[in-house]
C-alpha positions in Angstrom: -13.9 -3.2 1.8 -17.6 -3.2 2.8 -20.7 -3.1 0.1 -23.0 -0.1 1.2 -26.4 -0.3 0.8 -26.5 -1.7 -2.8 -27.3 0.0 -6.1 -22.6 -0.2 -7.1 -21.8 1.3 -3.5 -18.3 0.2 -2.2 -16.7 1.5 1.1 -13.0 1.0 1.5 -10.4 2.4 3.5 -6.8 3.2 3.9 -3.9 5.4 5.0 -4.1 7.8 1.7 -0.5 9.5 2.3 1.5 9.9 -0.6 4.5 11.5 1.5 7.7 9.2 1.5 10.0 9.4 5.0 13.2 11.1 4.7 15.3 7.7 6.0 13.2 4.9 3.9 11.3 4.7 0.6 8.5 3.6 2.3 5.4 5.7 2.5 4.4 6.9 6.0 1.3 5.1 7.1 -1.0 8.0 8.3 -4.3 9.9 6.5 -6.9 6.9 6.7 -9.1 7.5 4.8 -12.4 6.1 3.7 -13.8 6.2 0.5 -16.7 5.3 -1.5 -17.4 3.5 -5.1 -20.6 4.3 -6.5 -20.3 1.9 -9.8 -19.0 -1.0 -7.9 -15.6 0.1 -7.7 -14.8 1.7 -11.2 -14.3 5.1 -9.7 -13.7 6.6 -5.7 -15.1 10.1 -6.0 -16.1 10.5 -2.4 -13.1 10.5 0.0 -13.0 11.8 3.8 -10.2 11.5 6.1 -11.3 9.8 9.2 -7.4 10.1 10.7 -5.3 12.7 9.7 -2.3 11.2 11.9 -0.6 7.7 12.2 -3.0 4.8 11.3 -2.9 1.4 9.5 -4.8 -1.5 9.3 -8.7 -0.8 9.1 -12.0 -3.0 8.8 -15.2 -1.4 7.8 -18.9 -3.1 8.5 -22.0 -1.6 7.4 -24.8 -2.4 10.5 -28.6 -2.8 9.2 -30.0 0.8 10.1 -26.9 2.4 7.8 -24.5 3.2 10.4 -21.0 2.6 9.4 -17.9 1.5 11.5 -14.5 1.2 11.1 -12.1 0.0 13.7 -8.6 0.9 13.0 -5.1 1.5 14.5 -3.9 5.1 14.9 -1.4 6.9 17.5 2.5 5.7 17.1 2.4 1.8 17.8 5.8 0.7 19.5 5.6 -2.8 19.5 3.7 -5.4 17.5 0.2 -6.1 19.3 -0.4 -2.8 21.2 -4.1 -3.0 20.7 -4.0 0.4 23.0 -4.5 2.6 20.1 -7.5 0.9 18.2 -10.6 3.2 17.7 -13.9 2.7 16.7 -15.5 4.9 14.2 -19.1 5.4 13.6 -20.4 7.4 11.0 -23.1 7.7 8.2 -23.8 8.3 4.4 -24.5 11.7 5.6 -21.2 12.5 7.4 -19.0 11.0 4.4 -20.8 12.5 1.5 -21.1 15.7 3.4 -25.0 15.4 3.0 -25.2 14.5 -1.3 -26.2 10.7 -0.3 -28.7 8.6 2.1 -29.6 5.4 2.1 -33.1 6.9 2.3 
């Protein structure tokens, strides 16, 4: 979870899949998804899929001209520590609000 640019913006992100596997309970770890909080977390009304396949574990940063990253896993890891399938993301206000917010 990142703060965005102040005035109650929160960023956070995680694998939004509410699908269960047909051998476990477990949910399936896939659809990351970042969202956004614009009264410090009350509500998440802005939500965009960054992953639509496999992911997990995510860390967002906000860097001082607005950009926003997010490093994550995604792809099918098969054993603990395969950093093979990190990715970075970089994206804006723009991208994830689909043009509605700026920090401008």
């Amino acid at each position: 979870m990142d703060r965005a640019g102040g005035n109650g913006r929160i960023l956070f992100a995680n694998p939004d899949n509410t699908e269960q596997t047909m051998t476990t309970w477990a949910l399936d770890r896939k659809r990351l998804a970042v969202k956004m909080s614009l009264d410090d977390g009350d509500t998440w009304p802005v939500s965009k899929v960054l992953e639509a396949g496999p992911s997990g574990y995510s860390d967002l940063a906000v860097l001082p001209d607005g950009t926003i990253l997010c490093l994550y896993e995604c792809g099918i890891v098969t054993r603990m520590g395969d950093d093979k399938y990190l990715t970075l993301a970089r994206f804006n206000f723009e991208w994830l609000t689909e043009g509605n917010d700026s920090l401008k």
